[in-house]
N, C-alpha and C positions, 0 to 999 in steps of 0.2 A: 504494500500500500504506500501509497505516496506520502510525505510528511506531511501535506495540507487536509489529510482527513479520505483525498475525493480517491474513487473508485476508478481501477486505468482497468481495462479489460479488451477482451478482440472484439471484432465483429463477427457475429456469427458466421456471416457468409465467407467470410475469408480465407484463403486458400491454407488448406492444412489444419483447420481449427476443428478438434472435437470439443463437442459440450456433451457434458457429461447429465446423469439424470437430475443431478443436485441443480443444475444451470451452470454450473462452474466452466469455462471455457480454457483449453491450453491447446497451444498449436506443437505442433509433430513436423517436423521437415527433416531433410537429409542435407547436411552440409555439402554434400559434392555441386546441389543444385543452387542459384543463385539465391539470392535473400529475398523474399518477395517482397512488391512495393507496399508501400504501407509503412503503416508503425512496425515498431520494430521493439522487441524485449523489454520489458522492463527488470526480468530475471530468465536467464539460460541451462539448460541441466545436458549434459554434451557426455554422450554416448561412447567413448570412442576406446579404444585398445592404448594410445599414447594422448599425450597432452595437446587440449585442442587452442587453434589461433586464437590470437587474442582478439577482444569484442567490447566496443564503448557501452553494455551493460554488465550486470553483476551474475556469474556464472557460475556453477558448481561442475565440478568433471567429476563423473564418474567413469571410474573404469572400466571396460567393458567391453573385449576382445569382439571382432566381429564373428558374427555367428554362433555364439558362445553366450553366456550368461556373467553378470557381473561379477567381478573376481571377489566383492567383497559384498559379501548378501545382506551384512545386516548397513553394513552404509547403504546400499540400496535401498533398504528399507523407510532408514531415517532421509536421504534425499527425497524419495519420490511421495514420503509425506510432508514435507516442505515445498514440495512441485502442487500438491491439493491443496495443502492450505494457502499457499501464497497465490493460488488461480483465483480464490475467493474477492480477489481486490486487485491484480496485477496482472499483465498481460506476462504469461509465463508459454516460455517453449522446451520441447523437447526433442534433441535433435542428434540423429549417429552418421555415418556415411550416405547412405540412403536413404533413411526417415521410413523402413519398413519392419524391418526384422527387432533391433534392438527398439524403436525408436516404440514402433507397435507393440513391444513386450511390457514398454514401461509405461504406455498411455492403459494397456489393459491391466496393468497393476494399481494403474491412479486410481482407474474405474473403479477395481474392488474396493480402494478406499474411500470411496465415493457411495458404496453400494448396492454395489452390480454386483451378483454370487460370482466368485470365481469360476466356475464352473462354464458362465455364458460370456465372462468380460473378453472373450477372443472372439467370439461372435459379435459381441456388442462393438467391439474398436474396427471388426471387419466393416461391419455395415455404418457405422458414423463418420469412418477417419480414411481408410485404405483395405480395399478386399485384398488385399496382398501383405495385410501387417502381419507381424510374427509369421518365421520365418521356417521356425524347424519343430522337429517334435519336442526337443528339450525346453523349447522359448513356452510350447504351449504348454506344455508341466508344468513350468515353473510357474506360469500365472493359475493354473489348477492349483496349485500349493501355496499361493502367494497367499500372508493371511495381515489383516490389517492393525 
């Protein structure tokens, strides 16, 4: 949230933006693609295997081999509930090479903390974000397991 109190958020319609059932909105993109126009982060959570470019807002990297699950599960746990809570008032992304595999494992982890049973949150990120999020069978376990 911004220091003046006021509420920064996406617009729904905007490219990459899941809203989730609570109303909360976080965009998903793949760093290889360009930045899309618009606003731009108010908070960043970057997916990647090595350390990601630097970027004029406030980011968290986690680590997170591609095609592979985060090397450290419970900071995953404590970032991507800093990625829900901080969606409640700021425009937050979340974003690995591609913006499907890693990027859709972690918007379906948001989901469960959001709400969604784990059990549907890969169907639910399918059909809201990218029919092509998460990527392997281990990614969709892990969000089966992911617990809030």
């Amino acid at each position: 949230m911004t220091t003046s109190g006021e509420t920064r958020t996406w617009e729904s319609a905007a490219a990459g933006v899941l809203r989730l059932p609570s109303g909360r909105l976080v965009r998903g993109r793949g760093l290889r693609h360009p930045l899309p126009d618009g606003d731009v982060p108010d908070f960043g959570v970057y997916l990647l295997g090595k350390q990601p470019p630097e970027v004029a807002w406030e980011t968290r990297w986690l680590p997170w081999p591609d095609f592979r699950l985060p090397s450290d599960r419970e900071l995953a746990r404590k970032v991507l509930r800093e990625v829900w809570d901080r969606a409640a008032g700021e425009r937050v992304e979340v974003a690995c090479g591609g913006g499907r595999g890693r990027t859709g494992t972690a918007l379906a982890c948001v989901a469960v903390l959001d709400g969604v049973p784990a059990a549907e949150a890969v169907s639910y990120v399918r059909e809201h974000y990218d029919r092509h999020a998460v990527e392997t069978p281990w990614q969709r376990r892990y969000v089966q397991r992911f617990t809030p």
